[in-house]
Backbone bond lengths (Angstrom), bond angles and torsions (degrees), N, CA, C in turn:
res aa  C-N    CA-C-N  psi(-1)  N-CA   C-N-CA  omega(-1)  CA-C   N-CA-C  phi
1 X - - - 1.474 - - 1.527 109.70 -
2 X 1.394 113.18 125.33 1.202 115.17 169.10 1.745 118.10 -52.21
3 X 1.663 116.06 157.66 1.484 107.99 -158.65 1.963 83.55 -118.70
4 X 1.025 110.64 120.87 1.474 108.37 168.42 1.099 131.24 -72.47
5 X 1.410 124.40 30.90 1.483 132.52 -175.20 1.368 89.91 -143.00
6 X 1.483 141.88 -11.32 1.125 126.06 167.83 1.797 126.42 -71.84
7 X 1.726 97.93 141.34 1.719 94.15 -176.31 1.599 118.93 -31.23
8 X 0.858 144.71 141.05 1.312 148.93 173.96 1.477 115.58 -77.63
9 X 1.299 120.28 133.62 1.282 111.25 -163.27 1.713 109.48 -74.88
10 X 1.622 121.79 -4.45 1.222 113.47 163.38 1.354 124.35 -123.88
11 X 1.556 95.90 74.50 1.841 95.85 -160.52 1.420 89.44 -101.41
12 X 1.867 108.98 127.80 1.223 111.70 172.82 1.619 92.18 -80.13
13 X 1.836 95.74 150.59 1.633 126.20 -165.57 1.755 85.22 -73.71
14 X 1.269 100.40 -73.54 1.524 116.58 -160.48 1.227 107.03 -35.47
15 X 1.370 141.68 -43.33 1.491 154.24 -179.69 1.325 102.60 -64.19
16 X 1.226 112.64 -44.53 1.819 110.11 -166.73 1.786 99.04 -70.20
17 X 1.205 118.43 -57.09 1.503 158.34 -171.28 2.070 80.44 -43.09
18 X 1.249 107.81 -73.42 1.562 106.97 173.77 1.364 128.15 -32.53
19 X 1.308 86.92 -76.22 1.656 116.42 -176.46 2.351 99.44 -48.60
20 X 1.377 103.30 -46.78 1.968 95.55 162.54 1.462 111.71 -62.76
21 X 1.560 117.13 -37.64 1.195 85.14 -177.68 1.634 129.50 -87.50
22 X 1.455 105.30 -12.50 1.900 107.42 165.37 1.332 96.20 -46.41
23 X 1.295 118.83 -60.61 1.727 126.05 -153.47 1.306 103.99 -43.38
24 X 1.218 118.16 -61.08 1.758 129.08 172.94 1.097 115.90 -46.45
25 X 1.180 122.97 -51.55 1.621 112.00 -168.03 1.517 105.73 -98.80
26 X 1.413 125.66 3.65 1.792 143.65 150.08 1.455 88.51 -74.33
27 X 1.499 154.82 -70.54 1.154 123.61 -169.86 1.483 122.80 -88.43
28 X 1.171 128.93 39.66 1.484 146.25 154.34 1.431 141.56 -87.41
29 X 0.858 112.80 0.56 1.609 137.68 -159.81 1.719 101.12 3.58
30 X 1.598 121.27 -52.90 0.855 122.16 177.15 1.337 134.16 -86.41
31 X 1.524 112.56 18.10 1.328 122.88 150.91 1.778 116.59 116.46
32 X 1.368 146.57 160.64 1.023 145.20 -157.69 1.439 110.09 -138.57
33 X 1.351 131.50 112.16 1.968 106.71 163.31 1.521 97.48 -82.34
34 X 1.213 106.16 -172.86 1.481 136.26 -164.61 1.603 93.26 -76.35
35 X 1.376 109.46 -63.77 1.690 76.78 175.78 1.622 131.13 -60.00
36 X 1.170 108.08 -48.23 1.508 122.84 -175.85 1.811 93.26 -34.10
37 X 1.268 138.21 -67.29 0.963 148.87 -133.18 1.781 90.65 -96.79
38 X 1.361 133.49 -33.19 1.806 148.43 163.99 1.858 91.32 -52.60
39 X 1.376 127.82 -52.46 1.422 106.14 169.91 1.293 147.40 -109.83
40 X 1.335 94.72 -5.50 1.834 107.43 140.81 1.534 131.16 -40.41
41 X 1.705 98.34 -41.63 1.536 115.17 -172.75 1.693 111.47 -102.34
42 X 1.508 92.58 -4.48 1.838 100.43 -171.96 1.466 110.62 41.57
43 X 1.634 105.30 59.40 1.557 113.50 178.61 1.434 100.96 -119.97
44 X 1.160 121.74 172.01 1.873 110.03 173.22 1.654 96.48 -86.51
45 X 1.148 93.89 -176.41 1.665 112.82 -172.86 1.995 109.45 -69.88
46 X 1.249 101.78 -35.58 1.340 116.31 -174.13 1.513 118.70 -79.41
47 X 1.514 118.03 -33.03 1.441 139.32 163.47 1.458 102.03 -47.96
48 X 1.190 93.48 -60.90 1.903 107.23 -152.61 1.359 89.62 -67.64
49 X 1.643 122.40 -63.24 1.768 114.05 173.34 1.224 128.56 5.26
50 X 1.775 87.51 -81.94 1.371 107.08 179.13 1.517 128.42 -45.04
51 X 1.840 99.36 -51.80 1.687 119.21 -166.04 2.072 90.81 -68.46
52 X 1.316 123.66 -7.74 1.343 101.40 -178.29 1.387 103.09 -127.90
53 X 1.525 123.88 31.17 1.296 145.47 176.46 1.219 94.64 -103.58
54 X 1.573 142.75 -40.95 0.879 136.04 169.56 1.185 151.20 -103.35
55 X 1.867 98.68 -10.52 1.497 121.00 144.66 1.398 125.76 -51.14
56 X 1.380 122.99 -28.10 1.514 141.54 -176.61 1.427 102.41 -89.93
57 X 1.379 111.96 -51.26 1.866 96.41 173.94 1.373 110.67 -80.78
58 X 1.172 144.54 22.62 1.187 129.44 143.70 1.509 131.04 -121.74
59 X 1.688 89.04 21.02 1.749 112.06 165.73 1.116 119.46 83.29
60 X 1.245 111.54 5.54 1.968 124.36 -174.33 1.578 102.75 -80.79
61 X 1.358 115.12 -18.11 2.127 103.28 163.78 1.698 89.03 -157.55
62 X 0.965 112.06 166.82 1.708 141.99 -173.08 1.181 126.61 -103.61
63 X 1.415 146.67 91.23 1.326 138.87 -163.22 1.679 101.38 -78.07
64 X 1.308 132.98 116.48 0.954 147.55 110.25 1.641 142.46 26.51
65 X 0.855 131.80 109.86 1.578 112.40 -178.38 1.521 127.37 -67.29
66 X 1.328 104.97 -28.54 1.445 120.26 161.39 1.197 102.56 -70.10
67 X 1.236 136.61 -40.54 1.975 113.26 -175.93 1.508 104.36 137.44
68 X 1.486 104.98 -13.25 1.297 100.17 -175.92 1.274 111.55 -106.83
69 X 1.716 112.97 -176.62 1.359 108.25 -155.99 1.567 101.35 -140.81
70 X 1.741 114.32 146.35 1.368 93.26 -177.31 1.766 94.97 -146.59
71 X 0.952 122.73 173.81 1.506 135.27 -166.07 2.037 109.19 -57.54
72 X 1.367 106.01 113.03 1.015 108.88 -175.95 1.688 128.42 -77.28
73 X 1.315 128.84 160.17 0.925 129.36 -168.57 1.819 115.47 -64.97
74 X 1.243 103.95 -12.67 1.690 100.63 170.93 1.264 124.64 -61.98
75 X 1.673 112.55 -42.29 1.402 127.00 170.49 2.105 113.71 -44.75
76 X 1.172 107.68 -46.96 1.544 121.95 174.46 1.574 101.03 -43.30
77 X 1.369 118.09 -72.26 1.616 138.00 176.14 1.547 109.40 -43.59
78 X 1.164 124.46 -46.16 1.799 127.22 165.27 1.481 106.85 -74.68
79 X 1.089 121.23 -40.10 1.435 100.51 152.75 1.638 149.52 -64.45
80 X 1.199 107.40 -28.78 1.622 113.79 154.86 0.863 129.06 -92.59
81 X 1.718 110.88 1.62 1.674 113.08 146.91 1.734 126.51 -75.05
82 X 1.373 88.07 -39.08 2.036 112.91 163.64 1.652 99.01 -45.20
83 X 1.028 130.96 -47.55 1.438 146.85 -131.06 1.343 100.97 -91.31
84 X 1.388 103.75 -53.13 2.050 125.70 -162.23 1.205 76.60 -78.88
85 X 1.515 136.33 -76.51 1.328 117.69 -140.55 1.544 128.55 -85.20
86 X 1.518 112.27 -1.48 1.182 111.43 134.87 1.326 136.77 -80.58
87 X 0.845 126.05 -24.11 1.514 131.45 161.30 1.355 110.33 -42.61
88 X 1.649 109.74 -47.41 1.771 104.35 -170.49 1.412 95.41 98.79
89 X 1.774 97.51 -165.44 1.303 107.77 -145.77 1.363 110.94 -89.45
90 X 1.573 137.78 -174.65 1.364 119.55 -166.06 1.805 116.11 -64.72
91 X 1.359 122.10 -24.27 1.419 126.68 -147.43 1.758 79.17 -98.33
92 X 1.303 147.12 -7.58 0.966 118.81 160.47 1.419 127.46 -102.99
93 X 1.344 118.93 -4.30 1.340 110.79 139.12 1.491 129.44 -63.59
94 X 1.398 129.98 -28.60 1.541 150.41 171.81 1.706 92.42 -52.27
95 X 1.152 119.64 -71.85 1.589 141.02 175.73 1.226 90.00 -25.57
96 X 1.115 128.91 -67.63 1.707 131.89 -132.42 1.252 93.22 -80.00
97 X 1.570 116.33 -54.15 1.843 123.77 -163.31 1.571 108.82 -84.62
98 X 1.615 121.60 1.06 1.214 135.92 164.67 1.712 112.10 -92.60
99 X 0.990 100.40 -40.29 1.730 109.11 154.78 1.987 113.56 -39.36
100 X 1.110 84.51 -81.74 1.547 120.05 179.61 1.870 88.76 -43.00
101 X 0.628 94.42 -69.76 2.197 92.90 -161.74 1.340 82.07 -53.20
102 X 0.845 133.91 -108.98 2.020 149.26 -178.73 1.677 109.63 16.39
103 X 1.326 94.00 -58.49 1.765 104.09 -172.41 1.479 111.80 -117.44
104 X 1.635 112.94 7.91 1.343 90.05 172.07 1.229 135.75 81.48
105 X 2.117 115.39 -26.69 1.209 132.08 157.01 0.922 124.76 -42.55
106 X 1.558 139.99 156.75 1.469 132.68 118.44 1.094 135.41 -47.90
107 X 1.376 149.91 86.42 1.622 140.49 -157.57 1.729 119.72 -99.34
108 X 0.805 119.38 101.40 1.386 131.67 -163.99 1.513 98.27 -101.34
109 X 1.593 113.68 134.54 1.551 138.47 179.22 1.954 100.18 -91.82
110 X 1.253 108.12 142.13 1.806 91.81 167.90 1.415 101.91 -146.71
111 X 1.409 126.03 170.14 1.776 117.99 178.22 1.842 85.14 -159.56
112 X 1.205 106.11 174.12 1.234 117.73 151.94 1.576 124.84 -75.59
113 X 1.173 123.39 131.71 1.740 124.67 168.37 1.500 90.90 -113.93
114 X 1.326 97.04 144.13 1.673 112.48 170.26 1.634 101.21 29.23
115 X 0.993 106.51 62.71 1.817 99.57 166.56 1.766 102.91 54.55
116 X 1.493 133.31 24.39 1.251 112.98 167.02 1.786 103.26 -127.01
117 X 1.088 144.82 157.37 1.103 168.53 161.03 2.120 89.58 -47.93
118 X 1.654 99.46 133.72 1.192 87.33 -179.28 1.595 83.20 -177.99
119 X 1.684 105.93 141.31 1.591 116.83 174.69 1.353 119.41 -104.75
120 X 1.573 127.05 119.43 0.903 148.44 -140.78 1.523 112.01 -120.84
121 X 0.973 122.78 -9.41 1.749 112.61 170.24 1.986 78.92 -174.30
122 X 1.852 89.59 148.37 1.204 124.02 -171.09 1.531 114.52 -118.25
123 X 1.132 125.73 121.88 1.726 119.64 166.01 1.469 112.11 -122.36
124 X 1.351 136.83 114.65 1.815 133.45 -153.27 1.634 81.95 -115.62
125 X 1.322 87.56 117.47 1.583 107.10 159.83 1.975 117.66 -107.92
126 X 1.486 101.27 152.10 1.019 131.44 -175.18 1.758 109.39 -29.96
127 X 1.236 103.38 -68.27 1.261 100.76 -165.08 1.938 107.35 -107.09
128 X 0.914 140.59 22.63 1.503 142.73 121.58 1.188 137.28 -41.17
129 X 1.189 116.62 121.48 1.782 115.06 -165.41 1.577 89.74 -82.70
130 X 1.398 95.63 138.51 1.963 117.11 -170.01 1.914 101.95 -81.94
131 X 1.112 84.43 107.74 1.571 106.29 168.93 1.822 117.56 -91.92
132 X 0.799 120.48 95.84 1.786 136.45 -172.36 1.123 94.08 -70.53
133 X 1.160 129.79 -40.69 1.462 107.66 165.74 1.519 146.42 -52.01
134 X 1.527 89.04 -47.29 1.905 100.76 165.85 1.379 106.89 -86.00
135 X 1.878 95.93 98.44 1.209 117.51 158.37 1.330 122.60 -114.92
136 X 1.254 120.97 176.97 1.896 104.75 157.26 1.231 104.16 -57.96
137 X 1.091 130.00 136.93 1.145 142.09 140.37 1.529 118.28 178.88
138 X 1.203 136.08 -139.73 1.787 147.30 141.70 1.432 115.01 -69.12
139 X 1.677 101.95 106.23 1.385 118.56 166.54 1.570 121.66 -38.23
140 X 1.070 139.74 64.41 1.559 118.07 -161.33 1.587 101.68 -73.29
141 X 1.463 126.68 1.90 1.553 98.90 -172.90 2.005 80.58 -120.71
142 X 0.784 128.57 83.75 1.667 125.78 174.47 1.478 102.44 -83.99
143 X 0.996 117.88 -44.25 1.557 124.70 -174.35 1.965 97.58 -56.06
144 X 1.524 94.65 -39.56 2.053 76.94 -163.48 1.992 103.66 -106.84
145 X 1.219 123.79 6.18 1.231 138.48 143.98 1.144 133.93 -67.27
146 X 1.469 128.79 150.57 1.729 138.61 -163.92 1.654 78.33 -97.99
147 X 1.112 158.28 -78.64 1.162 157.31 -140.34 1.707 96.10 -60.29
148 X 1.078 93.28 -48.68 2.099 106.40 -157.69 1.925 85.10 -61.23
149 X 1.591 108.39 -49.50 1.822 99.33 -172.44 1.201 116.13 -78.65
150 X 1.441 125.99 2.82 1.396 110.42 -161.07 1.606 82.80 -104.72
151 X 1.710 134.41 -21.12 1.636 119.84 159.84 1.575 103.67 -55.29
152 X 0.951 106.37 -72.47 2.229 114.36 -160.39 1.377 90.42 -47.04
153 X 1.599 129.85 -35.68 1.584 103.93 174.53 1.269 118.12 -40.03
154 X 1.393 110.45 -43.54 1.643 102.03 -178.40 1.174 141.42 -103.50
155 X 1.306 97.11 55.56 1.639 132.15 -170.58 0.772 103.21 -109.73
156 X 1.485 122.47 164.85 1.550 129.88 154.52 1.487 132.70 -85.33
157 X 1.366 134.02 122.82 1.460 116.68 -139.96 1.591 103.46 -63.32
158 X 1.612 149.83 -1.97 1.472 167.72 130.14 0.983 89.07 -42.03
159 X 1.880 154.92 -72.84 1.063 149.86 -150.63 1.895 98.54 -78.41
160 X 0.821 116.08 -48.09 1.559 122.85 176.90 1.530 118.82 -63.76
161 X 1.334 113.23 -42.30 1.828 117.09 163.42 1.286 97.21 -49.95
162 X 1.362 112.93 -72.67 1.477 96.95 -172.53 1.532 142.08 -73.19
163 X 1.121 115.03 18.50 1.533 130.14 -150.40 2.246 74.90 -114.53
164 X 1.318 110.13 -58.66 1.407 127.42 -178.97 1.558 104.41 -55.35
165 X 1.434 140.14 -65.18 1.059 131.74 150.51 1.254 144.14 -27.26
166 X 1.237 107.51 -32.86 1.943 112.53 176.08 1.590 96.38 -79.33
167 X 1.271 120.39 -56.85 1.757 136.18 -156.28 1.457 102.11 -79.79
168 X 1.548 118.33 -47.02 1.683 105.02 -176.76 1.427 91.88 103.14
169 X 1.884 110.45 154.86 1.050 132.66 -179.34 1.517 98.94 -114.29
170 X 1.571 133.96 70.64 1.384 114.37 -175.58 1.334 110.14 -70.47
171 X 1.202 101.98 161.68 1.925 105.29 164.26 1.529 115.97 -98.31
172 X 1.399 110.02 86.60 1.283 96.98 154.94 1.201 146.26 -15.90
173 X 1.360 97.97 -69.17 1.688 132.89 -161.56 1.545 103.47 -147.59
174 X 1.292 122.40 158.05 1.333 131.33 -155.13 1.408 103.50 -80.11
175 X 1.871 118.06 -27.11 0.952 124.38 175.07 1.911 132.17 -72.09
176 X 1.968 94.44 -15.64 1.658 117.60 161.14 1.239 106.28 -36.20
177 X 1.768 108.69 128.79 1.339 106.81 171.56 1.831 102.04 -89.54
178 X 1.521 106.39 161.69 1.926 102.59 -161.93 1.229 96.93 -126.02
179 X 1.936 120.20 -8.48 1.306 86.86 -173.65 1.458 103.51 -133.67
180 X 1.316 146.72 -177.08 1.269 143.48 168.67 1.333 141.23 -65.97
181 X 1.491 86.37 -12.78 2.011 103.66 -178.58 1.792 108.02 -99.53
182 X 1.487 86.30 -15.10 1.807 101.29 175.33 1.517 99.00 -93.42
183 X 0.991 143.74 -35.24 1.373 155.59 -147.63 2.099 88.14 -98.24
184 X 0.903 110.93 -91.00 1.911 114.90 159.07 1.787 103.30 -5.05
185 X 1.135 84.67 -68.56 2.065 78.31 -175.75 1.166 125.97 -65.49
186 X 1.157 128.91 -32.53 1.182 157.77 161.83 1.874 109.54 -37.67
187 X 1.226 95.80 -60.69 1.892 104.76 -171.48 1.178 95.30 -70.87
188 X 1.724 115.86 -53.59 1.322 108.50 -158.27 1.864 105.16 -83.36
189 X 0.805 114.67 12.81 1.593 119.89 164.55 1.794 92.82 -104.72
190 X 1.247 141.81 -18.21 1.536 147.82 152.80 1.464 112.49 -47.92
191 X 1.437 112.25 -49.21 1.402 122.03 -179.81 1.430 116.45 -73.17
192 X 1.474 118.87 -45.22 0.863 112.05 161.63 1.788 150.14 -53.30
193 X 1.592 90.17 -14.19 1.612 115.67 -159.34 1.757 72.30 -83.59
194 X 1.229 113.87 -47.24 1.764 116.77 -139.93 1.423 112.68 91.18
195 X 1.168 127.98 18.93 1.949 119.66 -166.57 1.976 88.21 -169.10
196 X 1.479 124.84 121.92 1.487 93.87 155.76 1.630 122.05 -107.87
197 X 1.200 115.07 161.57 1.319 117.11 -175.83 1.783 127.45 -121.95
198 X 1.061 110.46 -172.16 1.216 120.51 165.03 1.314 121.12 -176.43
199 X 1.395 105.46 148.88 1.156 115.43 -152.83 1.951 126.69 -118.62
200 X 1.015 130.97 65.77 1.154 133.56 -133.56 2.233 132.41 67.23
201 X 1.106 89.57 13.44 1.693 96.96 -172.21 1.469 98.81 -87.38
202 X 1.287 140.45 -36.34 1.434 125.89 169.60 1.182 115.48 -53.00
203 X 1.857 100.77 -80.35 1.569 128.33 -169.06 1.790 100.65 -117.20
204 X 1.453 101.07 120.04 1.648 100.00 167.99 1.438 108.85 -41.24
205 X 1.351 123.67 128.90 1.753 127.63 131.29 1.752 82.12 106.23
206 X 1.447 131.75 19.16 1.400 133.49 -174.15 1.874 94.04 -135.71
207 X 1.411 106.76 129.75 1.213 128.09 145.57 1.741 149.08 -96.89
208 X 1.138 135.21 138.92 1.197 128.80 161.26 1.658 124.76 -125.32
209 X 1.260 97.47 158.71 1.473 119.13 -179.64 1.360 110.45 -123.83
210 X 1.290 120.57 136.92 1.853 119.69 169.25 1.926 98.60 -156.15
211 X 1.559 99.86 153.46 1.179 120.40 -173.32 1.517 107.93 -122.97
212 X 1.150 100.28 143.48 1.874 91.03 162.95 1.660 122.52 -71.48
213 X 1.236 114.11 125.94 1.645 122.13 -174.88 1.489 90.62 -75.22
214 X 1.843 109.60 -83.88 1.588 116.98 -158.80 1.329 106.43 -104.83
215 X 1.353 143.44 150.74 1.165 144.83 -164.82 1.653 88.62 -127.75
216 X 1.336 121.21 136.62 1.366 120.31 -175.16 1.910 109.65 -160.07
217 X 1.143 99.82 157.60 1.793 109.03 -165.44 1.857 65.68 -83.18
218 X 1.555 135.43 -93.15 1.433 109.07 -142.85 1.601 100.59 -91.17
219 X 1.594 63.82 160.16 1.914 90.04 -160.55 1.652 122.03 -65.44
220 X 1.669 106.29 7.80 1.717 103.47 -144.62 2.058 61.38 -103.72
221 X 1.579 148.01 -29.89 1.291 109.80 -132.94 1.821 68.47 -134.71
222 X 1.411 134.68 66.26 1.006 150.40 166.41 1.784 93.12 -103.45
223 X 1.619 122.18 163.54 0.917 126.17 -169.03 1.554 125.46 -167.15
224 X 1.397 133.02 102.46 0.918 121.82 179.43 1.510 124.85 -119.86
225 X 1.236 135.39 179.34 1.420 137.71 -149.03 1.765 101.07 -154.37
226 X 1.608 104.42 118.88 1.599 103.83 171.90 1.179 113.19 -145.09
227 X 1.164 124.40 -178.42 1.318 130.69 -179.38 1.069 103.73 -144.53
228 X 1.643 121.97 167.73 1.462 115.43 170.73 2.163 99.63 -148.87
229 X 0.909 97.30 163.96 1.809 111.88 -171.65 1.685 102.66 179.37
230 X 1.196 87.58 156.50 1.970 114.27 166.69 1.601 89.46 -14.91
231 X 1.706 106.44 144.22 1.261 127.11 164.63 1.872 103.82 -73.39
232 X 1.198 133.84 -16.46 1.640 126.03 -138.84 2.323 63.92 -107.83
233 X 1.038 121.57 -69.38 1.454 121.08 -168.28 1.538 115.15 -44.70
234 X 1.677 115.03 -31.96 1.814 106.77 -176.86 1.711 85.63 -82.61
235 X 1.283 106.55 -53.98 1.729 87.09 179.87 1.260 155.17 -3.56
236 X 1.850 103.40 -62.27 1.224 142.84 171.50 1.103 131.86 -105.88
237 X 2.039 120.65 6.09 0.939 127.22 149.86 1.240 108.06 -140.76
238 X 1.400 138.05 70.96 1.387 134.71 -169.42 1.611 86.95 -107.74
239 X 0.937 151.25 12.46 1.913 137.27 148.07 1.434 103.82 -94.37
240 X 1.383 125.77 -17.87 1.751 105.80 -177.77 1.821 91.73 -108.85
241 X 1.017 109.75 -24.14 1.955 99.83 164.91 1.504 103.27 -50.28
242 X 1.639 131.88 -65.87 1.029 132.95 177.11 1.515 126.94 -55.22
243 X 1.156 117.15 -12.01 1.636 122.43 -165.31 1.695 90.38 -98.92
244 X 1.590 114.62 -24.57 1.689 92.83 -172.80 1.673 106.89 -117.91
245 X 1.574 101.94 -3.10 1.360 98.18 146.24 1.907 130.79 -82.48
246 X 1.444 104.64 -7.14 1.602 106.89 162.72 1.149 95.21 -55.02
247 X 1.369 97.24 -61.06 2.005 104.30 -155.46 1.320 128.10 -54.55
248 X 1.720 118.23 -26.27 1.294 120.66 163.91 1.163 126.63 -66.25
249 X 1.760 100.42 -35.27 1.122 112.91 173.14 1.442 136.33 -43.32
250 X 1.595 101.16 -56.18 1.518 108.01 140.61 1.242 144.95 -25.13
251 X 1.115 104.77 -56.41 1.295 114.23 167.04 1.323 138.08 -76.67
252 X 1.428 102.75 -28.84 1.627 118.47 149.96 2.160 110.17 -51.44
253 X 1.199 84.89 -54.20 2.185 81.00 -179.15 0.925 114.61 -58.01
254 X 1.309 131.99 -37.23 1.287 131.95 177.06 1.591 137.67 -64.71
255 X 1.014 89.69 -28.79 1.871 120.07 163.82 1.653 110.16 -58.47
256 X 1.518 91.40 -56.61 1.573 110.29 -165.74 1.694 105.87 -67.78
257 X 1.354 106.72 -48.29 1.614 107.46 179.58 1.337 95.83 -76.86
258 X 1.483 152.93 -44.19 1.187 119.85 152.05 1.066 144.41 2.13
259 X 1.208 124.88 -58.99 1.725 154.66 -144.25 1.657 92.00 -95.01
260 X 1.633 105.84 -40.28 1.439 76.28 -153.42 1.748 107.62 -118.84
């Protein structure tokens, strides 16, 4: 069986050769010359030239007055294209920031990308303590997030060992669950709730809630919906947290089967 992570037998060089050198001068903040970035990429001086002679004329990094070079404004624009089209269609971004005004939450969208747990549209409400972490992007803490468990709920607990094994159980917080037989009780006390949560395991003195939106045979157009606020508020209202995250929820599916 062919391995889908293996080089491809027609991988243009020049593309790969590019694509290292964005990466480099994306993790530079303060900027790259042509050599700096020739042994970062273990390219010669003349390769790299070129590959950022033409990264710069098509706006993907910025040459500098000093000489150096740093991530151009095109990359921003592929990202809020990345952004919209996971998100979906307009009424579920509307959903999300109508969420967000109402209750005051933060309401965060999530799906699988490439088989990893990952949050996909953002709505920042008023009274939620601001987590910089939950952004669009790759969930890295799914294991200690309501968003990150309410995907692996719909896994298979074989699909979930191993999903937990590649990524790691970090500990956030002392309250992070670390292992898989703790992690197991946890969801399926999630399933039972109808909503799963957590309760200080990300961010001390911060809670979340998430529901399943779309229920789906493949795993990439699965969908869930959470919010997060003060631990003392899911506490003492964790049935009306859940009753108006159904309801978005709703309204989130409907958008989505819309679309397609």
């Amino acid at each position: 069986m062919r391995d889908p992570l293996a080089e491809p037998s027609d991988l243009i060089r020049s593309v790969s050769r590019a694509l290292r050198v964005l990466e480099a001068v994306g993790r530079a903040p303060k900027g790259l010359t042509v050599k700096q970035i020739a042994r970062r990429c273990e390219l010669t001086v003349a390769t790299t030239y070129h590959l950022v002679r033409t990264l710069a004329y098509e706006g993907y990094v910025i040459r500098r007055e000093d000489g150096t070079y740093i991530v151009g404004l095109e990359i921003a624009d592929r990202y809020r294209e990345l952004v919209t089209a996971f998100r979906g269609p307009p009424v579920v971004g509307e959903t999300l920031r109508r969420a967000a005004l109402d209750s005051g939450y933060s309401h965060f969208l999530g799906r699988f990308v490439g088989g990893q747990v990952a949050i996909t549209a953002v709505a920042e409400g008023a009274r939620s303590p601001y987590l910089e972490d939950l952004m669009p992007g790759f969930d890295e803490a799914a294991h200690a997030t309501a968003l990150g468990k309410g995907m692996l709920a719909t896994l298979t607990a074989e699909q979930r060992f191993r999903y937990l094994r590649e990524y790691g159980m970090r500990p956030f917080t002392s309250g992070t669950l670390t292992t898989v037989e703790a992690f197991e009780t946890d969801l399926a006390a999630g399933d039972r709730r109808g909503m799963q949560m957590e309760l200080g395991q990300f961010r001390p003195g911060v809670a979340c809630a998430a529901v399943l939106v779309a229920p789906d045979k493949d795993i990439e157009r699965r969908v869930v919906l959470a919010c997060a606020m003060p631990i003392g508020e899911l506490m003492t209202s964790a049935r009306a947290v859940r009753a108006k995250l159904l309801t978005a929820a709703r309204t989130v599916a409907e958008g989505l089967t819309a679309e397609q």
